[in-house]
TIROVO-479189 format. One record per residue: residue in three letters; x, y, z of N, C-alpha, C in turn. Coordinates in steps of 0.2 Angstrom, whole numbers, plus 5000, padded with zeros to 4 digits. Each point is the difference from the previous one (the first is absolute). Example, Ala and Ser with C-alpha at 12.3 -4.5 7.8 and 13.67 -1.06 7.14 Angstrom:
% residues 2
ALA506649725039499650065000500450065000SER499850054996500450065001499650055003
END
This chain:
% residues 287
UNK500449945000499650065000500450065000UNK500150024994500350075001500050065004UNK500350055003499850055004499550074997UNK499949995005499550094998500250034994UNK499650054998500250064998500050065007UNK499949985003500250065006499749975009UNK500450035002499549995009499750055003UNK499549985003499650045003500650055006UNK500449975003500650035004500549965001UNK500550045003500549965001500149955004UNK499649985004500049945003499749944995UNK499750024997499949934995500349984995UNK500850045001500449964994500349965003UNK500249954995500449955001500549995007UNK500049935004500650025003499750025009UNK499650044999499750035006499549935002UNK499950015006499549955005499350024996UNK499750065001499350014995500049964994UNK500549984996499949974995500149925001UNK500049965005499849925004499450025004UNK499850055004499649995003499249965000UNK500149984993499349944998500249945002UNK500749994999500349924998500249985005UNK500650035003500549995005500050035008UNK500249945004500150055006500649995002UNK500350035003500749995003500149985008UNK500249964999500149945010500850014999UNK500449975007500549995001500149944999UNK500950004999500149944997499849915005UNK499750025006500049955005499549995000UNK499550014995499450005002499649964994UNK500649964995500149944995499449945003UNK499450004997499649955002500249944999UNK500750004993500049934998499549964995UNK500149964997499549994994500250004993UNK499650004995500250024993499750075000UNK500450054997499850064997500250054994UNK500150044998500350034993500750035003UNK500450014993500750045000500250034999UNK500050055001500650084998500749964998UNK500449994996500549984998500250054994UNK500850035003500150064998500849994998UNK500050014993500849974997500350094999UNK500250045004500250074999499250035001UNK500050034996499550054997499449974996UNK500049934999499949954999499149985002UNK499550014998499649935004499749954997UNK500149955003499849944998499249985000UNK499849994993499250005000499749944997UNK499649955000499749974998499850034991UNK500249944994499850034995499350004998UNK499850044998499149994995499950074998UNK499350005000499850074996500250075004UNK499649975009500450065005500549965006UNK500350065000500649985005499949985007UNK500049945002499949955007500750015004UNK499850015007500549965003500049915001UNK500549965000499949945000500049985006UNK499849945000499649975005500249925002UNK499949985008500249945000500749985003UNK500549955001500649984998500350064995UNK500750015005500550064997500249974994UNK499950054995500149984994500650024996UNK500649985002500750024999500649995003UNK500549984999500550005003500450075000UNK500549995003500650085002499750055003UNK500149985003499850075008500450035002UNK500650024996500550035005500250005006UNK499949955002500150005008499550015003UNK499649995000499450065002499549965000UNK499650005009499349955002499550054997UNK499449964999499450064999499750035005UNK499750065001499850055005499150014999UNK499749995004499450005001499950074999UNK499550054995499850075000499349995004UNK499549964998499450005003499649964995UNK499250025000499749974996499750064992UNK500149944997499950044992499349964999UNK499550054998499149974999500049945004UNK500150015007500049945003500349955002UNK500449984996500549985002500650005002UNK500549955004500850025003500550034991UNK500050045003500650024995500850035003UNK500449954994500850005001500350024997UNK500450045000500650044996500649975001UNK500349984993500949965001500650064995UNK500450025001500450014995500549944996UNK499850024995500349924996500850044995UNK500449944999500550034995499950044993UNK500550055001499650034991500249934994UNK500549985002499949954993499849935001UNK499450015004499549935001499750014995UNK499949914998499749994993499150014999UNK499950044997499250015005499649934994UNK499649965008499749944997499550004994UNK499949954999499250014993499350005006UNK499850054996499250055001500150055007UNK500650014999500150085004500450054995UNK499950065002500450044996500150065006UNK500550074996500450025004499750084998UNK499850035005499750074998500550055003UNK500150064998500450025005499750075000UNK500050005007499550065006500250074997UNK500750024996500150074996499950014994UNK499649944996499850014993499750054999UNK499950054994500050084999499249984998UNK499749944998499349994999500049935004UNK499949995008499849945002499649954998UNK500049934998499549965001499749985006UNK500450015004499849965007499450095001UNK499449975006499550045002500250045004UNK499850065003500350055003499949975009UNK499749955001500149975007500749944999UNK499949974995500749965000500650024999UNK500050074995500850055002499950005006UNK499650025006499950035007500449945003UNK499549965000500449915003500749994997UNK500249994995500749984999500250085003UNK500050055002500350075002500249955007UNK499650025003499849995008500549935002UNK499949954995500449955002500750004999UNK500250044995500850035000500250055004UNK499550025002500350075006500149945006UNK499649945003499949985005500749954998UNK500249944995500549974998500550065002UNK500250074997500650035000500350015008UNK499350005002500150035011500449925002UNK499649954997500149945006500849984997UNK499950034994500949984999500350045002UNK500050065001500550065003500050005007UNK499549975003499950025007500349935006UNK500249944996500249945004500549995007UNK500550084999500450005003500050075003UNK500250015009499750055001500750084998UNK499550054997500550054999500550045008UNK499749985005500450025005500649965002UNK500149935000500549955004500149954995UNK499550004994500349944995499749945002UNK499649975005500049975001499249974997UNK499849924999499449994996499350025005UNK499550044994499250015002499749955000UNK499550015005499449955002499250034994UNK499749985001499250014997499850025007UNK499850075000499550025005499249964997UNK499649995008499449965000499550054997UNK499549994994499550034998500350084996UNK500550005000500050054995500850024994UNK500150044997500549974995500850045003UNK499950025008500750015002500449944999UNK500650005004500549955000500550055008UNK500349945002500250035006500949945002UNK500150055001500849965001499949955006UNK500549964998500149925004500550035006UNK500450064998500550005004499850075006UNK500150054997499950075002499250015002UNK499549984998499350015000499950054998UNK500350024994499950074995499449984997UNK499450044998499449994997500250044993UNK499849964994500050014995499350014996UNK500050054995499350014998500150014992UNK499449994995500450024993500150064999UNK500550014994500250065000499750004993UNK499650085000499850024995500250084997UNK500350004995500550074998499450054998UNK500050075003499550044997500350034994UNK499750034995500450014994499450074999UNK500350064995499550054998500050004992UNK499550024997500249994992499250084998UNK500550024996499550084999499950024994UNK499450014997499950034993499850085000UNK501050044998499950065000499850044996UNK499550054998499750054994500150055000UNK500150034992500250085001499650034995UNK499550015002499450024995499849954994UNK500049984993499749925001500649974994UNK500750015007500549954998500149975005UNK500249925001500249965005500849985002UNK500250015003500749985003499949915000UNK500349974994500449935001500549994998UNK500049935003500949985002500249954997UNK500249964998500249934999500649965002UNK500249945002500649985001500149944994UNK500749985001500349974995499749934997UNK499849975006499749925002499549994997UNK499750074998499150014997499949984994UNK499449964998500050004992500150044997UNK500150014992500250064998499350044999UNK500450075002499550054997499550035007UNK499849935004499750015006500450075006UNK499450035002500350055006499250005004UNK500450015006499650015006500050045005UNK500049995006500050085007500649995002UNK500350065002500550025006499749935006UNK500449985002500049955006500549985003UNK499949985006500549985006500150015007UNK500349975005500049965006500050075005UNK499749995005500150065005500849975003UNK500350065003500550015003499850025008UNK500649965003499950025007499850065002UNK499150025004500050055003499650024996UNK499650004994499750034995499349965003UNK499750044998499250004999499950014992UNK499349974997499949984993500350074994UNK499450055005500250074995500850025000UNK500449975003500650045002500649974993UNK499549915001500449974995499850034994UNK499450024999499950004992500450074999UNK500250055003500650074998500349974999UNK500449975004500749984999500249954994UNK499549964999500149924993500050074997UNK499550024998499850044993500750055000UNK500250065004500650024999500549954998UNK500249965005500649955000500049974990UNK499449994998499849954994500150064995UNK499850045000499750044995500450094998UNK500150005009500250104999499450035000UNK499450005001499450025001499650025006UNK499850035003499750025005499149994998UNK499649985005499449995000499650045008UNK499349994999499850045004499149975000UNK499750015005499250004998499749915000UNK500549965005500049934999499449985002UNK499749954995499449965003500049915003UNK499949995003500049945000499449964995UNK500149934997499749974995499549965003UNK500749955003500049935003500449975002UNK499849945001500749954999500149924999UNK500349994998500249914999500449965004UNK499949945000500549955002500649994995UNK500349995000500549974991500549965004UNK499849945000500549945002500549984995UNK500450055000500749984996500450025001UNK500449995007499749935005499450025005UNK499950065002499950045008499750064999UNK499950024995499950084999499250015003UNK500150105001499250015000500150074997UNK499750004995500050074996499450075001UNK500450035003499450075000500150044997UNK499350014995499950044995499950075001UNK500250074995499950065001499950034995UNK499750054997500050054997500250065001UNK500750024995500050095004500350044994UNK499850075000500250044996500750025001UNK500150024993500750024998500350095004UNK500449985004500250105003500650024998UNK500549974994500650045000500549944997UNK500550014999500449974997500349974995UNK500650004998500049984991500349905001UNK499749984995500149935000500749994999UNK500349965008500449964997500149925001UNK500149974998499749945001500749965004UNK500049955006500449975003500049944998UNK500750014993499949924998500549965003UNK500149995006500049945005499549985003UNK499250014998499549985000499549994995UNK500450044996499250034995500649964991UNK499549984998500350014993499650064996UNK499850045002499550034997499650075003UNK499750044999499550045004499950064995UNK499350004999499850064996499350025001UNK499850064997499450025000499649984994UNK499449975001499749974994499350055002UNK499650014993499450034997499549935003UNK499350035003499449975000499949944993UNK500250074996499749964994500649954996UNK500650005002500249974999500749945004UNK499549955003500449985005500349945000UNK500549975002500349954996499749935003UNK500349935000499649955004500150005005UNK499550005006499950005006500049935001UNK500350025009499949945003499449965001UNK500149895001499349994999499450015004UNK499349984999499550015005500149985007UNK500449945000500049995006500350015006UNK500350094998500350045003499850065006UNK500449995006499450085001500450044994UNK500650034998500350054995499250014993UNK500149944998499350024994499250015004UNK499949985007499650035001499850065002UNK500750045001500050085001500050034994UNK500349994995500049994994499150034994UNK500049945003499349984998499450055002UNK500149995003499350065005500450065002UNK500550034999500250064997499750044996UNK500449944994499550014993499550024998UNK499549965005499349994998499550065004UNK500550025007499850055003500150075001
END
């Protein structure tokens, strides 16, 4: 099922809790009733889907070899049933009647609640791999009871996921747009100033500083948007709009390959729908 043509708000794109909230609940990993149930099995970027007309999670007996090391992790139940999340090796052979969708395709197949599940399960795989050892004394975490901390064996340091807050902003100077592009990107494609707050910052404080630091630009008149989840691996993206107050474009390309002003009428290829960036984007546009 392909994605919208638009969302009603930011909470319903992709990635975000509102877009499971039909299918999926989220429990702790101890609370595995055990049984047969469906699998989130994720090779990278990767999700693993029963083949046919729409994309299924599979179901039953694990249906693969190569785990990387790596036990499966109870999320909860998905339409009722126990559902498991495994990280498998990228060059596992993927068996007959599964196939391999991947959660940043620029036009998804997989449905905007199954991006959201393979998200959530690769933010939850990224935590239980990064978190096995405690960052105070080294020594190995335990599974806190009923919820997804982890707590050291040695020290009793309590450990909780860590989730990066990020800012990303689309700036306007009467009806031009301030975008960017970096290197990695498809060709052609450009997107929003963004990036991680610095110690001691508050959201607005980050977006002066990224957009100066990226651009040589000054802004002013910030609105907030929204925000998203972006599991890759940990992210939480807070959206902004702000006007243009000053500054001649210089672009810092030790981050940027790119940054220019572009016309309404003529704008290059945007990032995809299941961005908040093209959601701001979007209803910019339209508003």
């Amino acid at each position: 099922m392909p994605l919208p043509e638009s969302f009603p708000s930011p909470l319903h794109l992709p990635f975000n809790a509102t877009a499971l909230a039909a299918d999926f609940r989220l429990e702790s990993p101890d609370a595995d009733p055990g049984g047969p149930g469906c699998w989130v099995l994720l090779r990278g970027s990767e999700l693993l889907v029963a083949a046919g007309s729409e994309p299924v999670l599979p179901h039953g007996e694990l249906p693969v070899t190569g785990a990387a090391g790596h036990t499966p992790v109870f999320l909860g139940r998905y339409r009722g049933l126990p559902c498991r999340a495994l990280a498998i090796a990228r060059d596992t052979e993927i068996p007959p009647g599964l196939a391999a969708e991947s959660l940043l395709a620029t036009d998804p197949l997989l449905s905007t609640a199954l991006l959201s599940l393979g998200g959530v399960a690769g933010q939850i795989l990224h935590w239980q791999q990064g978190s096995r050892f405690c960052a105070q004394c080294g020594a190995r975490t335990i599974a806190m009871s009923s919820e997804w901390g982890r707590r050291c064996s040695a020290c009793n340091y309590s450990h909780y996921p860590h989730i990066h807050p990020c800012v990303i902003v689309l700036i306007r100077r009467g009806r031009e747009l301030l975008l960017t592009r970096k290197t990695e990107w498809p060709a052609g494609r450009y997107s929003l100033v963004a990036g991680y707050l610095d110690f001691g910052e508050c959201l607005e404080e980050a977006v002066h500083r990224e957009v100066l630091e990226e651009t040589g630009v000054r802004v002013n008149n910030l609105r907030y948007i929204g925000s998203q989840s972006w599991p890759f691996p940990s992210q939480l993206m807070a959206g902004f709009l702000a006007d243009y107050a000053g500054g001649e474009l210089q672009v810092d390309h030790s981050e940027l390959e790119d940054a220019r002003w572009f016309s309404l009428d003529a704008l290059p290829a945007l990032p995809p729908r299941r961005s908040i960036a093209r959601y701001i984007l979007d209803n910019f546009r339209e508003g």
